[in-house]
C-alpha positions as CSV (number, residue, x, y, z in Angstrom):
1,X,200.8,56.0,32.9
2,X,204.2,56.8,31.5
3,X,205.3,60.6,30.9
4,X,204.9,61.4,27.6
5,X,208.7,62.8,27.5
6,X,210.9,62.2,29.9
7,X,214.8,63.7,31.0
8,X,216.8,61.1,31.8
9,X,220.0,62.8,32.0
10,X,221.7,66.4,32.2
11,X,217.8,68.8,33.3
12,X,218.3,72.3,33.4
13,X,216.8,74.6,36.6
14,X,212.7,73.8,36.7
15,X,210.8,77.7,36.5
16,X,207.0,78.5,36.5
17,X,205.8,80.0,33.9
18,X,202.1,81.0,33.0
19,X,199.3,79.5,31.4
20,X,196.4,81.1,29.3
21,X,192.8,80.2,30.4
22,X,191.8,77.7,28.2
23,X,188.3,79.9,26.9
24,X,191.1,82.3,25.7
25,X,193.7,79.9,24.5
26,X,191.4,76.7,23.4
27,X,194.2,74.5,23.7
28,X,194.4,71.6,26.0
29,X,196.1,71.7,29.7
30,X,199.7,71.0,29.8
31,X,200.4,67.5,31.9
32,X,203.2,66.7,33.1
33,X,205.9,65.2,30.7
34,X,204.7,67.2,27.6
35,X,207.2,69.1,25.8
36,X,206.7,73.1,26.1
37,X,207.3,76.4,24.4
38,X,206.6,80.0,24.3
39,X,203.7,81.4,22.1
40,X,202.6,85.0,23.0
41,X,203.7,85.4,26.6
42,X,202.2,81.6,27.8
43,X,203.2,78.5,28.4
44,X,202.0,76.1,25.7
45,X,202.6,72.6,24.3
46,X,204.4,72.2,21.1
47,X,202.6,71.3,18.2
48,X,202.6,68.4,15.5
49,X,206.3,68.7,13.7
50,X,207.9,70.9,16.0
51,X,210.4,71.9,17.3
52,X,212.0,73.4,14.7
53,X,213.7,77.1,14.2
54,X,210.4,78.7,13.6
55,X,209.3,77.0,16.7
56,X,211.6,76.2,19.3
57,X,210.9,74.0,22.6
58,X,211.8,75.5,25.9
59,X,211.3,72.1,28.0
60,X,209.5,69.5,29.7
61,X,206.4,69.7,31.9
62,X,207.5,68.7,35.8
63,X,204.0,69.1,36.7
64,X,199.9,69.1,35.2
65,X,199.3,72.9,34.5
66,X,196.6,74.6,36.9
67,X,194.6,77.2,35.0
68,X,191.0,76.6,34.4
69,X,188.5,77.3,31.7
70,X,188.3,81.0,32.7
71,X,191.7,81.7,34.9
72,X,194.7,81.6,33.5
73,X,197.6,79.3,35.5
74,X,201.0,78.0,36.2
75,X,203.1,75.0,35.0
76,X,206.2,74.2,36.5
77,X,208.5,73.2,33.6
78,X,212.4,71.6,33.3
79,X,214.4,73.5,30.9
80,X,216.6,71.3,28.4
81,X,219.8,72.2,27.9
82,X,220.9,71.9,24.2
83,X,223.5,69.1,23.2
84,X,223.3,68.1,27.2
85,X,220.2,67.4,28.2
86,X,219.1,63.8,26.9
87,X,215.3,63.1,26.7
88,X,213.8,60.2,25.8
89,X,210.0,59.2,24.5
90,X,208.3,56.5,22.4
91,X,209.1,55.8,18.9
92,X,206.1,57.1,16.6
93,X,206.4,53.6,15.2
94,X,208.5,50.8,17.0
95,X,208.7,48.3,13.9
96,X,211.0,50.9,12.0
97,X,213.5,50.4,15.0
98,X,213.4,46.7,16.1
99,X,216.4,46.0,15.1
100,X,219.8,46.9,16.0
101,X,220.6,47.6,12.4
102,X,217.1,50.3,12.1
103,X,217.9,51.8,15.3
104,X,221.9,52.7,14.5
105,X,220.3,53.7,10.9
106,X,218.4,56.7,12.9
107,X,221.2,57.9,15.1
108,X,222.6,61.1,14.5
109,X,219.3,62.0,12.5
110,X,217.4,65.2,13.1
111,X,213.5,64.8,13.5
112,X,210.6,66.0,15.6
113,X,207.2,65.3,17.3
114,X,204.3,63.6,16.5
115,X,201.3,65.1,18.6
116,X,198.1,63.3,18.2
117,X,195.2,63.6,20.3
118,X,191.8,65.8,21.3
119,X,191.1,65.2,24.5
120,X,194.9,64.6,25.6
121,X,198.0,64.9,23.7
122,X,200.0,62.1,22.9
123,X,203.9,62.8,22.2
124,X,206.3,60.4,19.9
125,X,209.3,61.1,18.5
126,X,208.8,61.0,14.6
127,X,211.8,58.3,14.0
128,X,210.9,58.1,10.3
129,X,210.6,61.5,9.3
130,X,213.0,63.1,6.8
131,X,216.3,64.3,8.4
132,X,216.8,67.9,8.1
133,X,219.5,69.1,9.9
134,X,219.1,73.0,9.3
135,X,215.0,72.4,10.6
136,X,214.3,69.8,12.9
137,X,215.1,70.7,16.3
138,X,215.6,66.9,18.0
139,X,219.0,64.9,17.3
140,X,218.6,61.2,18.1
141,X,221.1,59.5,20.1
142,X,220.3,56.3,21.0
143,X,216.9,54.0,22.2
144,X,215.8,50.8,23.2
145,X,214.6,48.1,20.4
146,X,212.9,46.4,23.1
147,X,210.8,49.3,24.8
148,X,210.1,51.4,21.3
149,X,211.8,53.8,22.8
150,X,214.3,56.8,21.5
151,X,216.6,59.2,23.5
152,X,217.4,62.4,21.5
153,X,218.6,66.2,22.7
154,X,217.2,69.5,21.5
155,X,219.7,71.0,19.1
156,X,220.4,74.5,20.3
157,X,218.7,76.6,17.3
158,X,215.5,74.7,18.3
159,X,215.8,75.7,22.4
160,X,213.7,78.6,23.6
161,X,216.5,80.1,24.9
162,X,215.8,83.6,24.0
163,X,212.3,83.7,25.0
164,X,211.6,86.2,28.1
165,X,210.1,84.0,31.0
């Protein structure tokens, strides 16, 4: 399988970082190629819509996460550098941008994620969504008509940069 969201140019330094038990947390384990943040002191995949100010992205997952349903674990995880690093993942929907015309029509815009998924998560970049640049945290810059895909960067209010890890 593909990763959900890869760096294909310009990673930051790759740190371990914890990650809750899954009793405690109920989320999901992390897999590699998910997009991460912060959220009280763990490790944890960002949500449906994010990143945005309120809820910035620290990076990508290098590797699956290893806690259990009772022991909390690691991930190992690729920092992003903002307006450098350039990431690239499916488009939510690939008929918006089959074109050369839809896909230049989405360049420069500032979207998100789409997360879908209960068993596993699934990651798209939300091509479609309304452009906001003081909110959305990811600025498209290019893609593939032929793949469905889209390569975007984190804008820096939307990078975890502060977070202690």
């Amino acid at each position: 399988m593909a990763l959900q969201v890869e760096i294909i140019k310009n990673p930051g330094e790759t740190i371990t970082l914890q990650v809750n038990d899954r009793d405690t947390s109920s989320a999901l384990p992390i897999l590699k190629g998910y997009p991460v943040k912060i959220s009280s002191n763990y490790c944890i995949a960002v949500g449906d819509t994010e990143p945005v100010i309120t809820a910035p992205m620290l990076g990508i997952a290098a590797a699956d996460s290893t806690e259990t349903a009772s022991v909390d674990g690691t991930v190992d995880v690729t920092t992003v550098i903002p307006g450098q690093t350039v990431l690239r993942a499916k488009a939510t929907t690939a008929a918006n941008m089959d074109t050369a015309a839809e896909l230049a029509a989405f360049i420069g815009n500032t979207v998100n994620f789409d997360r879908t998924g209960s068993t596993s998560y699934t990651f798209t970049v939300d091509e479609n969504e309304a452009t906001d640049p003081n909110v959305n945290g990811l600025l498209i810059v290019g893609g593939d008509i032929d793949k469905g895909t889209i390569d975007f960067m984190v804008k820096g209010y939307a990078y975890e940069g502060t977070s202690s890890y």
